[in-house]
Each structure stands twice: as C-alpha cells, then as structure tokens.
N, C-alpha and C positions, 0 to 999 in steps of 0.2 A: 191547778191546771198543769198539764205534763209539758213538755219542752218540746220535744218532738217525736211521733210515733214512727216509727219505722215498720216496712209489710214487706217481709219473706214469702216464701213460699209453704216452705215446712217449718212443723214444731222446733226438730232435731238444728237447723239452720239458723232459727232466732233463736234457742237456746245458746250454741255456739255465739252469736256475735254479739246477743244481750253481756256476755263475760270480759268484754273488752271494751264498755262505753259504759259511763255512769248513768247515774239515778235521772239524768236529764231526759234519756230516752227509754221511751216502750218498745219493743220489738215482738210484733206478733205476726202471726201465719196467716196467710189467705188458705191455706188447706189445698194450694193446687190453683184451678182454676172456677172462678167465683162465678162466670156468666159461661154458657157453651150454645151452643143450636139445639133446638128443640130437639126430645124426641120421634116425638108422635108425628113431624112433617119435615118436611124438606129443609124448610128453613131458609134457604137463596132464592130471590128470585129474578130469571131471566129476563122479564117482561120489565121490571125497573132497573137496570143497568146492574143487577146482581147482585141487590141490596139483601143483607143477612139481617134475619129476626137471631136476635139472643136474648137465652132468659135464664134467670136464675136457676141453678137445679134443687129439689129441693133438700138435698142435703146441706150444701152450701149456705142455707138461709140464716143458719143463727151466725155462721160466721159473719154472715154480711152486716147482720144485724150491731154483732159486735163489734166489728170493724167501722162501721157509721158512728156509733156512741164516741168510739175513745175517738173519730179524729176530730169529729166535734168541738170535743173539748183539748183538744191540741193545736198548739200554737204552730205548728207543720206537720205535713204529712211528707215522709220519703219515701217513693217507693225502689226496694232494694230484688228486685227477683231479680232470676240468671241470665248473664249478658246474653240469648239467643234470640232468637226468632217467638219462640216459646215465650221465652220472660219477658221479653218485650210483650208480647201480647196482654198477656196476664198485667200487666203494668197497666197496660189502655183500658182494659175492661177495671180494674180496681179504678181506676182515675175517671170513671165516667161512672161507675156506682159512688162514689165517695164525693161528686159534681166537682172534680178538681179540673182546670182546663190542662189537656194533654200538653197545650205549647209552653205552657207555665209551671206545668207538677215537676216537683224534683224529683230524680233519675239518678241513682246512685250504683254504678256497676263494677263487678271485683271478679277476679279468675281465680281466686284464693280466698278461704275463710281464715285471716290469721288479725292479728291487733294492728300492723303496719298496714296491711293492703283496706281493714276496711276504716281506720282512720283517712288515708289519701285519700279515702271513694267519697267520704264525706267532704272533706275539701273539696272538692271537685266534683260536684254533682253537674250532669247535663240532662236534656230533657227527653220527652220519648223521642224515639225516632218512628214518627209513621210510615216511612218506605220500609222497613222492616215489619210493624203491624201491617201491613194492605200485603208486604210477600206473606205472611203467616195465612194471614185471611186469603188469600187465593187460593195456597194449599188448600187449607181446610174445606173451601167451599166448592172447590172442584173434584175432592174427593165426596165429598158429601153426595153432588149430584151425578157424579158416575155413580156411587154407590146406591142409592135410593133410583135411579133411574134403571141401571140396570140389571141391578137385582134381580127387581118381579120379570123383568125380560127370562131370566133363566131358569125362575120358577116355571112360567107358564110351558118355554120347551125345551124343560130336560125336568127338573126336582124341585119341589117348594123346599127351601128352606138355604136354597144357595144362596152365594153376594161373589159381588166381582167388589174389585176395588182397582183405583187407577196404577197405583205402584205393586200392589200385590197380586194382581195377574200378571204379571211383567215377569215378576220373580219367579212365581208359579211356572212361564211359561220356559224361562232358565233349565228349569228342575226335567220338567217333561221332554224336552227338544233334546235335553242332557239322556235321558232315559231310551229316549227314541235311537239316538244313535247306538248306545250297548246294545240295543235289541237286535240293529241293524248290522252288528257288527259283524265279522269273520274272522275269524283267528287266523294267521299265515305263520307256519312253520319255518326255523330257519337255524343255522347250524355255524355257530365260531367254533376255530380253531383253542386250545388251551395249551401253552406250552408251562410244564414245571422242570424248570434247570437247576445245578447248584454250582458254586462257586467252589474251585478245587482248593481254594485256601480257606473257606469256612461253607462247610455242609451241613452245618446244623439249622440254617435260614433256605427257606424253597425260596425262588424267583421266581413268580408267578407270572405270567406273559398271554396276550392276545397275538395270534398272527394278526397282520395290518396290510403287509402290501407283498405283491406280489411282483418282481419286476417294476420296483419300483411304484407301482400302482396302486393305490389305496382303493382296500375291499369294501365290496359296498355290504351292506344291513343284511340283503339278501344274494349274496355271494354263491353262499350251500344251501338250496332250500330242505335237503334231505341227508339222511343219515349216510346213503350212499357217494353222495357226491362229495360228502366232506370227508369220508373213510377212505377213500382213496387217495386224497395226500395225505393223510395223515397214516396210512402206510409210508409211502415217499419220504415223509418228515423224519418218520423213525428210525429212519438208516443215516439219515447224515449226522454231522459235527456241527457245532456254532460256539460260536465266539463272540463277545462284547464288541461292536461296532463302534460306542458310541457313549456317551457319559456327558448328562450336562444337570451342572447343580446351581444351584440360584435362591437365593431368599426369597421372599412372598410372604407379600402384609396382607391382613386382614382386616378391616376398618370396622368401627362399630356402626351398628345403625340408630339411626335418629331416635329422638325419645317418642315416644308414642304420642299419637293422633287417635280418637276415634275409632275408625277404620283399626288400626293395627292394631290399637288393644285387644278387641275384639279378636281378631282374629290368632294371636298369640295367646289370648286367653285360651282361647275353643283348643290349638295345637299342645298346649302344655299342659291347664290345668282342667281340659275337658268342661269348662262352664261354656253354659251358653249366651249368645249376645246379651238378651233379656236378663240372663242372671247376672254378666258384667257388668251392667250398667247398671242395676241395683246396687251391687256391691260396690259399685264404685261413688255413686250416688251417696252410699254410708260416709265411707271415707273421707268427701268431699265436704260432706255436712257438718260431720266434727263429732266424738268420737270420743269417752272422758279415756285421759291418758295417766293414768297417777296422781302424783304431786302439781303434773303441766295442765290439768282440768282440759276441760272440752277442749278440743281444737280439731282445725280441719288437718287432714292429714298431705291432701292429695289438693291441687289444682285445679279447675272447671272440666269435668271427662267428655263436655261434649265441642270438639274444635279440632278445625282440618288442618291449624295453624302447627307449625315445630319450630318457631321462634324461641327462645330461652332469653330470658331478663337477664341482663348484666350480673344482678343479684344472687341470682340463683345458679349462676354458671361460678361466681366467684365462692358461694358456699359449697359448693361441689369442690373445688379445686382445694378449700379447708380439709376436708372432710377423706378424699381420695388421699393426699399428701397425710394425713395424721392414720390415716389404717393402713393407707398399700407405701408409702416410700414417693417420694419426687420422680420417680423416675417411670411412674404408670399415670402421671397428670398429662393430660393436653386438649388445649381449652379448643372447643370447635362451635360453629353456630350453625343450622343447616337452612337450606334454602327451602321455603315452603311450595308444594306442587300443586296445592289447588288454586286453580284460578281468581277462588272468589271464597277466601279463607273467613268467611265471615262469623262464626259461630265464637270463634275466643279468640284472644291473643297470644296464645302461647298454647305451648306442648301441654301435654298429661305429663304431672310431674310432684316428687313428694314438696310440698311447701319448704320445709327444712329438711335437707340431706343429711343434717347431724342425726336424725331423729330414724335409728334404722331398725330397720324391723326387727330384731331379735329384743329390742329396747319396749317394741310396743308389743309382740305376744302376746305377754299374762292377760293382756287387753282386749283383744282382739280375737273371734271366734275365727274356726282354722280356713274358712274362706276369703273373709278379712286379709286373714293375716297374708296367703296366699300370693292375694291379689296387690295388697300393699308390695310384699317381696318382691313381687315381676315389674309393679311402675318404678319402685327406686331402682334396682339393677338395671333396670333400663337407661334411668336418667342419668345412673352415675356411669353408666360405660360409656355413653355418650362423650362423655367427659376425660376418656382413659385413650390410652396410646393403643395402637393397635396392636393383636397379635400378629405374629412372625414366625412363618416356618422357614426350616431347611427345606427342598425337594431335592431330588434326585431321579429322571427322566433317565434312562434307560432303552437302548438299543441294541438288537440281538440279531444277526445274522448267521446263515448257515457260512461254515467255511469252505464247501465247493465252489459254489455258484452268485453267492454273495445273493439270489434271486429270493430267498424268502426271509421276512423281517417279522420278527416278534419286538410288540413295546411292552414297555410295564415305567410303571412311577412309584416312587417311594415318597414318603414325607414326615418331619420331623418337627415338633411344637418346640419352638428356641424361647419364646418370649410369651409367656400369656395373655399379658396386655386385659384389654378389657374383658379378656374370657374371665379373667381371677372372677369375677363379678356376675358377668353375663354368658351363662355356657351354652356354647355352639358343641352340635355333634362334631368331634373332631377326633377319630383312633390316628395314632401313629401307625405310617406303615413302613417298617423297617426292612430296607435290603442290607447284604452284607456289604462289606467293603469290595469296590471291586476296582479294575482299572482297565484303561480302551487297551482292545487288541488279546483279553485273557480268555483263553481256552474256556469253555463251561460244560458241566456233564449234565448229560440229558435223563431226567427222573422219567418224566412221562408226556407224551403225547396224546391228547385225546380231544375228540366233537366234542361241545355240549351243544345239548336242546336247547331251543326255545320257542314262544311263542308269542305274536305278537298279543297286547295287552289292550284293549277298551278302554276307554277314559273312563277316568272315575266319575262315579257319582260325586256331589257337590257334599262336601264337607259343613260344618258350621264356619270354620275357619274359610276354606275354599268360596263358600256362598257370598260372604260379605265382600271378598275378593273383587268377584265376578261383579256384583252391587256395586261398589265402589269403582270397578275400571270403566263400566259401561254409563254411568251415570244415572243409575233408578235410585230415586229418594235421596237421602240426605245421613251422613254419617248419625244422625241424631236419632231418625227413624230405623235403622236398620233390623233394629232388636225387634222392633213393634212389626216392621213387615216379615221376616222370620215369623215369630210368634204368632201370627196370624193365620198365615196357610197351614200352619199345623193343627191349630183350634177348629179353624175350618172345616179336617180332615180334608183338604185337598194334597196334601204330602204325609209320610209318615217319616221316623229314624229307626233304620236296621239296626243290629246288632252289632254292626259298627261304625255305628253314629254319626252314617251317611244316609241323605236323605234321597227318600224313592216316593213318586207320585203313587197317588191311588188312581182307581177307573175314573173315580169320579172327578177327581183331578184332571184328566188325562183328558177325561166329555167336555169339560168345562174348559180347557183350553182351545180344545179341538173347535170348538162355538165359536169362544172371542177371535182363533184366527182367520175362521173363515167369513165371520159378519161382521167385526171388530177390529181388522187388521192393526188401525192405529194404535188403540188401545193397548196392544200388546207390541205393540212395536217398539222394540229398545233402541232403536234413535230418536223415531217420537218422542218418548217420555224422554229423554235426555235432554230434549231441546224445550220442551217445558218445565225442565229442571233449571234451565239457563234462563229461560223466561223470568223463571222465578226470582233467582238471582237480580235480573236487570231491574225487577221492583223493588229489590231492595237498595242497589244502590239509585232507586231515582230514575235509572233510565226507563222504566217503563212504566203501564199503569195496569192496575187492579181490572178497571174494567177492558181495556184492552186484551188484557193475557185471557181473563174469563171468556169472550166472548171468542177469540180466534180458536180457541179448543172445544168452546159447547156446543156454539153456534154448526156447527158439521155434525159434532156429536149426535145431538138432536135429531136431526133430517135423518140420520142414516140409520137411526134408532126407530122413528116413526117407520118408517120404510121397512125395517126388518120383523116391525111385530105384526105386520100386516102377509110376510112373503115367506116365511121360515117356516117350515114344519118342524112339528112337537118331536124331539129325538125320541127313539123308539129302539131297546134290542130287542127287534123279535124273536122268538124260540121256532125256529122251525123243522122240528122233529115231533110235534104234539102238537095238540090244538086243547081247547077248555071242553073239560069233561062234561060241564053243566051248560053249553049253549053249542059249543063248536067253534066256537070264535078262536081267532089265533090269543096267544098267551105273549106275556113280553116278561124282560128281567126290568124291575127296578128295585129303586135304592129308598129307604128311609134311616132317616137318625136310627134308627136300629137294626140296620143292614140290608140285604137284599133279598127278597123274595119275589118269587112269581105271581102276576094278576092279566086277567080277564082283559084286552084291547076294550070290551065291550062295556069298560066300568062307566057310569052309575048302572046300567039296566043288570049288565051280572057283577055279582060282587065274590066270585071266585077269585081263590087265593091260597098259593101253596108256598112250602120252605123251598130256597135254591139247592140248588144241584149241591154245591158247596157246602149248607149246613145240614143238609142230609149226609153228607159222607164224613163231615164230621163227626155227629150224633153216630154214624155207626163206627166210627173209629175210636171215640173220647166218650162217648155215653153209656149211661145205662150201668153205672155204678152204683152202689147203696149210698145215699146221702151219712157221712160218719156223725151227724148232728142234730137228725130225727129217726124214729122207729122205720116210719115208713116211704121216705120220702126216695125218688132216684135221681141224681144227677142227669139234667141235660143241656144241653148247648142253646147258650143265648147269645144274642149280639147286646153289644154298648157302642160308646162312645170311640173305646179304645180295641174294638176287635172282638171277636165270640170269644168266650168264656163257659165255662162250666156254673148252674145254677141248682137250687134246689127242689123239685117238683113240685114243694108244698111253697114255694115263695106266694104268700106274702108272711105266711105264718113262722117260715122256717126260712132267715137269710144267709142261707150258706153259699158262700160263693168258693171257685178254685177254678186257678188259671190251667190252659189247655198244655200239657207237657210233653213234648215228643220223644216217648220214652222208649229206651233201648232194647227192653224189656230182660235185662241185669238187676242184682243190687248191688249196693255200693259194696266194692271189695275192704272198705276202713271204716264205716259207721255199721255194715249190716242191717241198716235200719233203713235208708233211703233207695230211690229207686233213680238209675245212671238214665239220663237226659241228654240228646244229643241238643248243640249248643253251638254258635259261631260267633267266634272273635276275630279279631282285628288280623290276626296273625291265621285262619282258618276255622274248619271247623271242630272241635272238642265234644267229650263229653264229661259230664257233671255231675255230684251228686244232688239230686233237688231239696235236699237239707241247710242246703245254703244259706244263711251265711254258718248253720250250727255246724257243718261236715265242709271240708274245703276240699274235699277229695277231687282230682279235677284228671283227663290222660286224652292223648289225641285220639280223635276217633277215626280207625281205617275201615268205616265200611258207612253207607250213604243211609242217612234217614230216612224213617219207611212210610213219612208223612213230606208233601211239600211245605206244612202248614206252618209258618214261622211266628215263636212269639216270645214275649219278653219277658218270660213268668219267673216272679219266686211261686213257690211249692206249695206249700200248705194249706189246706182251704181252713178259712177264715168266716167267722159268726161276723155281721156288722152290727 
C-alpha cells in the first residue's frame, strides 16, 4: 500500500514533482479536468436555483478509473492542482469523484515547481476553498447559458452556425466599434515649422528644431492647416538671424518595470516576440511544468504564469541581488518590491518569475526549443531588471530665438545614455540624440527652413498586445482567460489578422455585434461585464453567493431573450438591383461556412442559388488556369474556412490547392523563376517574390495593387 498519492493536473507536472519526493508517494495526472457540463444540454438549471448536472467525459474515464484504484489503496489522497479558480475547481470535482469530503481533502498549493516550494506545500496543506469553486462555477455556468441560449437566437435571425458568448462579444464588440471609428474617420492636414541650425564652433552636428511659439505663445496642432499659410513664415523665418536663448541640462532616471503579471507577459510577448496570447501561455505553461535541464533533471523553470499579483518572495529578490552582483558589479543591484494594482489579486501570490535567477537562459538553450528559449529570456530579464538600478540620462533642452525680435522660438532636445542600469538586461528603445556643444547667447547659422506635412492619423486597430491592454483596463474576463477569449472570435471567424498582425472584423462580425447592441445592450456592455467580473470576485472572497450572482444576470437575461425571439426580424441583405431569375422573388446575400453566396428570399419553395458578386470577380481575375497536377483539370475559386482560395476542378480526385496571389504581373528580377506579389507589412506596402521562403528577393512597391483582395499566401500550389 502506497503512502500517499498525489493528483496534478498534467503528466509533464507530476513528472517534475514525482523527482523531489520519495518512493512514499505516487503522483499522477487528472489529465485536465475529470468531470465538465454535458454536451448535448444545457446542463444549469434556472428553475432549481442553478444547480449544474456534471458528467464524466468520455475520454477522461480510464483516467477516472485509475485514479479511483490507486486512492483506494492509499493511505491519503493530496490533491495538488494550480492555485486558481481553475485548480481549485478540478480539486472539487476529483474530491467528489474519488468520495473524499471537500471540508477534509488535503489541498496542497505552490506558485513554483522546485524541491523547496513543494516540500513546504506538503507541510502545509489546507483544504478546498469553496468560495473560489461556486466563483469558478458561476463563470462557467453563466457562460454556458448565454451561450446555449443565445446561440440559436442568432441562428434563427442572422446564420446557423453562430454563438455569442458573454466575454467574447464584449471583446468582439472592442474590435468592431475600433473599426467603426477608422471608417468614420477624416484625415485633417496640418503643417510645423522645421528649423535645421548649426553651431559656428561645430558644423558637422545639424540642430534639428520645431518652431513652438510665437510671441511667446505656444502653437497649437493645427496652427498651419496648409502649405500656404505655413510658406509664408517660413519665408519671414529665412531672412532673420537666431541665437541660443537658453540651455538647460539635467539628469533623468529611468526606472524598471515590474516583473510580469499575466496581463503584461502577454502583451510584451505579442510586442517583441510576435507570439500570441494562446501561444504564451502554452509556452509558458511548459516552463512552469518543468523541463529536463541537464545534469539539474526536470525542473520548473518559471513560477505560476497565471496571476495579477507582482509580489516578489524575500527569497527570490535575495537570489537576484546574488546573481546581478556576480554578472553586472555592485553597483547595477537595488532591491525594490512593487505594489500590486488589482483589486482582488487572487490567481497567485507572486510575479511571473524564473524560479532560480542563477539559472539563465544561455545555461538552458541546448534545452530548450527557440520559443522556449525566447520566452524564458523575456521572464528573467524582466525579473532581474526589476531588481537593477535605474538607467540615467544626460539631456539637453534647447532654446532658439530669432535675434531681431526675440518673437519666434524654436525647441529641440538632446539626450545622452550616462548609466544603463537595468537596460544592460532589459532593452528599452533608447537612440542617443546628440547636439553639439553650445552655450546661452551663441550666434547659430541657419542650414534650412522648411513646412512639413502632415496628417492627422486614425486609431489603430487593436494589436494582440494592444487587445489584452484594452481587456485588462476595462475589466472583460480575467488575466487567465484572455488567450481563450482572443482565440475564439478568430475561430469563430468573427475577426481576422491583417498583415500586420492587427486585427479587423469581418461582416459577419460586424451583423453579429450589430444584433447584440441593439437587442442585447447588456451583454455587450463593458461596464456590465465588469461588474459581473466583480460579482465574481466578491464569490470568491465569501462576499457573495453562486446563486445570487446567477440569478441577478439571467434572471433579466431571460425575459428580454423570450421577448426578442418573438419581436426581431430575420436580418436580411437584400440585393436590390435583381430579382430571382426562376420565381421573381427578391434575392438576398448570405453567409455559410463556406462563404457567401446569393439565394431566393422565397427558400424552401425556390431553391435558387448563385456565386456573390465577390467570387465571381474573383474567378475572373484568379481563375481559369490549368490545374499543374492533373491533364485536365482548371483551377477555380473556392471558399474555406480561412478565405477563397484557388481549387482544382477535378477535386475530389485531384486535391490541388493554391493560395489567391495579387500578382504584379513582373518576375522576380533574382530568382527568374518567381512571380513579384504585391504584399504589406508593418512598415507599408512591398512587393515579393512568391518563392518565398526559397527567393527572399523583396523592394517597395510604388504603384497600387490592381486587386483590393488581401491575403496571407505562401505561393506554391500544394497536392494534400
């Protein structure tokens, strides 16, 4: 008979911590979670105070099965899943499969997979906490009945096969309102001054300057709205003299930022290493689990990644201060603790953070695949800048007056990196900008005066980084869920990501928001959802209950659900430049999983049905090639999941596929063999050789694509 069994979550997890406990204990996997809500029904019901049916799934059965066996015959059962809302849950449902009473099962919780943290957990086991299961359980179960409730609502008027969800039309409705405004926008023209001076004792540096004020008066945004009205001082300008008015220097710190939370990894992740939520928090997930390192065998690398806390352990601030002091010098150490800003930090006790700071990434590579490794690199440089003194510039603030009139003033600043400070570690965009040496009251020669353009700019679409931002200030879901609600409306196909890896709604997006604001306001309401995010909260610590929070949100829901399936008309875009060739009836556009096509108003009785406007103009712009992988087959345009694309006429016999390419109609001036692709990046738009990645040939493109049709293609058409 075993001593005691121990129940993780994952394999990867009890592997790691079976290496730091003897022969006395078993440590095995729940595989996730062991019990969930049906799928086939609802699964809550309102009518009994919101009692949830759960049932085994049936993959989960042999686990269950084995799971029962060994605790049987062991003398304890601990259950050890992750301190959240999440593991708590899974702790309740193993402790009610396995008949252990929740007020009595041991509860063993760690923010670290290491031999110290989970030795103390052992010592110190506590029991479930059910205010934390009943907050889990209310999530769960109020997404559930938004979801299953009002789902078929948008089948019936708009498309079978949509879902709303209660956090993820929130975010969706982010995206769209984000979209609406670019649409709605107006560019306004507008015109600064640019003064370049040089210093008569060094002219090899320009002094690059903005006019600022005029009489003393500081210019507004829109001062010059035109090229005219700024050319005319800027005649004026070029006839006088100026002189240095003014010189003021000064140091400036730069302080590090906190060690990462949730929230920020994510969104540093998306800024630097282009991963997305969903992928960071897999990868992080690795890390966290444990990892074979060498000689040092499995360990966890990283600290608990899901937690809104930036608490730092005494222990872990002290190994840093080792570890900074033995690589950078005494003199880049200083110890800081940061004050946490969520309300209700309940997810962990501490920061994202490497476990051991001795332990740095160039040590674990050979280990480590290059996303790993990556990701590893950005949580320690974090943690140890945390830990570092700040950097420190020189500046230099600069003052320019003309010497007639003393009436027109140019600024400029200069600035200089004195100390690196936590930068050695953590880099910050930081260029030197170097003025010469100058002193108040010195004559300056004037290079050149001139306008520049500009225009004003539209907000950007929401980033992956920018998105969770937005998530996190306004309060939809929870740093844990993020990746999952992200993740979703793209699967959905209610958002896509452009070409530069900013996301933009679809129609269908766009229908489906347009619905829930006008019959659903709550629903999409991002204070609504905030304050049943706080709801949620107050169940876990105790202040509120399961069935109270359920009922003040469904309870409305319901009525004005019953109410609108009865009052709302079926959305419809009519076509009204045609009518149906086989009855007369009008014609409308819709949507299926396989895109858009035109049908009959009058469907069952006609069952007329044509290609959209759309895939007809593509088919004559992208079709009607020879298929390169059958005798006789032509390429034509189909829809998927991810956009039309190019198919093979004999499909199913011939699977040739190839992506739609909006081609220049050049060939590559370096391979000869490809054909130039106009293309947009981050920086504009390009054109490419579509041999990519075999021809890297790549050059800006100065004239405008002769398709609107955007898409993400490598080149090649492809057998599956």
């Amino acid at each position: 008979m075993s001593k005691a069994l121990i129940i993780v979550e994952s394999p990867t997890k009890a592997k790691t911590i079976a290496r730091f406990l003897g022969k006395d204990y078993v440590v095995k996997s729940s595989m996730g979670h062991i019990r969930d809500l049906p799928k086939s029904k609802i699964g809550v019901d309102p009518a009994k105070d919101f009692e949830i049916t759960y049932e085994i799934p049936a993959k989960a059965k042999k686990t269950v099965a084995e799971l029962k066996k060994l605790a049987k015959s062991s003398e304890e059962v601990i259950l050890a899943t992750d301190e959240d809302r999440e593991g708590e849950a899974i702790s309740w449902h193993l402790a009610h499969i396995l008949k252990l009473k929740p007020s009595s099962a041991k509860r063993m919780v760690f923010h670290e997979i290491t031999e110290s943290a989970i030795k103390e957990a052992l010592a110190n086991p506590r029991y479930i906490d059910l205010n934390l299961v009943d907050a889990q359980q209310a999530r769960r179960a109020l997404d559930r009945l938004v979801g299953y409730k009002l789902s078929p609502f948008l089948w019936q008027k708009v498309q079978r096969g949509l879902s709303a969800g209660r956090v993820q039309s929130v975010a969706l409705r982010l995206i769209v309102d984000r979209e609406r405004e670019i649409e709605a926008f107006q560019s306004q023209e507008y015109w600064t001054i640019q003064g370049i001076f040089n210093s008569n004792n060094d002219k090899s540096l320009d002094i690059s300057s903005t006019l600022t004020h005029i009489d003393n008066k500081r210019l507004d945004k829109f001062t010059f709205k035109s090229e005219s009205e700024s050319q005319n001082l800027v005649d004026k300008l070029q006839t006088l003299s100026y002189k240095v008015k003014s010189i003021e220097n000064k140091a400036v710190s730069r302080n590090p930022y906190p060690p990462f939370i949730t929230s920020s990894l994510q969104q540093d992740a998306a800024r630097r290493l282009y991963f997305s939520a969903k992928q960071t928090m897999m990868i992080a997930q690795q890390l966290y689990e444990g990892i074979a390192i060498g000689s040092r065998g499995q360990i966890g690398l990283i600290t608990y990644m899901r937690t809104d806390s930036t608490n730092l352990s005494a222990q872990s601030i002290s190994a840093a201060k080792s570890e900074i002091i033995k690589q950078f010098g005494e003199k880049y150490y200083q110890s800081r603790q940061f004050k946490t800003k969520s309300k209700n930090a309940q997810e962990a006790h501490e920061a994202i953070r490497p476990t051991d700071p001795s332990i740095t990434p160039e040590e674990v590579k050979p280990f480590l695949d290059d996303k790993q490794y990556k990701l590893y690199t950005l949580i320690w440089s974090r943690f140890m800048a945390s830990q570092m003194k700040p950097a420190t510039f020189e500046t230099m603030n600069v003052v320019i007056q003309d010497i007639e009139s003393s009436k027109y003033t140019f600024s400029t600043s200069g600035k200089r990196l004195v100390f690196d400070g936590f930068m050695r570690v953590y880099d910050l965009k930081s260029e030197d900008v170097i003025l010469p040496g100058l002193s108040e009251g010195e004559n300056l020669a004037t290079k050149k005066i001139e306008g520049e353009q500009h225009f004003t700019q539209p907000p950007a679409r929401y980033s992956e980084s920018s998105l969770v931002k937005a998530l996190e200030t306004n309060a939809i879901g929870r740093p844990s869920t993020y990746a999952s609600i992200i993740s979703t409306i793209q699967t959905r196909g209610y958002v896509v990501k452009n070409e530069d890896r900013r996301f933009a709604p679809t129609d269908i997006g766009k229908t489906v928001t347009d619905m829930l604001v006008e019959h659903f306001p709550q629903i999409v309401d991002i204070e609504f959802t905030a304050k049943v995010e706080e709801q949620f909260d107050e169940i876990s610590l105790g202040k509120d209950t399961y069935q109270k929070a359920m009922a003040d949100f469904y309870n409305p829901f319901a009525e004005n659900l019953q109410a609108k399936e009865k009052t709302v008309e079926r959305h419809r875009e009519i076509i009204t430049d045609r009518v149906c060739p086989e009855c007369g009836g009008q014609l409308e556009l819709k949507r299926s999983k396989f895109g858009k096509f035109i049908a009959c108003t009058n469907y069952p009785e006609c069952k007329y049905t044509d290609k959209s406007d759309e895939e007809k103009q593509l088919q004559a712009d992208f079709g009607g090639e020879k298929c390169p992988n059958c005798d006789d087959g032509v390429m034509e345009v189909k829809s998927g999941r991810f956009g039309p694309f190019l198919g093979c006429s004999n499909y199913p016999t011939c699977k040739t596929i190839k992506k739609i390419e909006n081609k220049t109609g050049e060939k590559c001036p370096e391979c000869q063999i490809g054909d130039m692709v106009f293309k947009k990046g981050k920086r504009g738009p390009f054109k490419a050789c579509n041999r990519y990645p075999e021809c890297k040939y790549i050059e800006g493109a100065k004239k405008k694509a002769v398709s609107s049709y955007k898409s993400k293609k490598p080149t090649k058409a492809k057998t599956k």
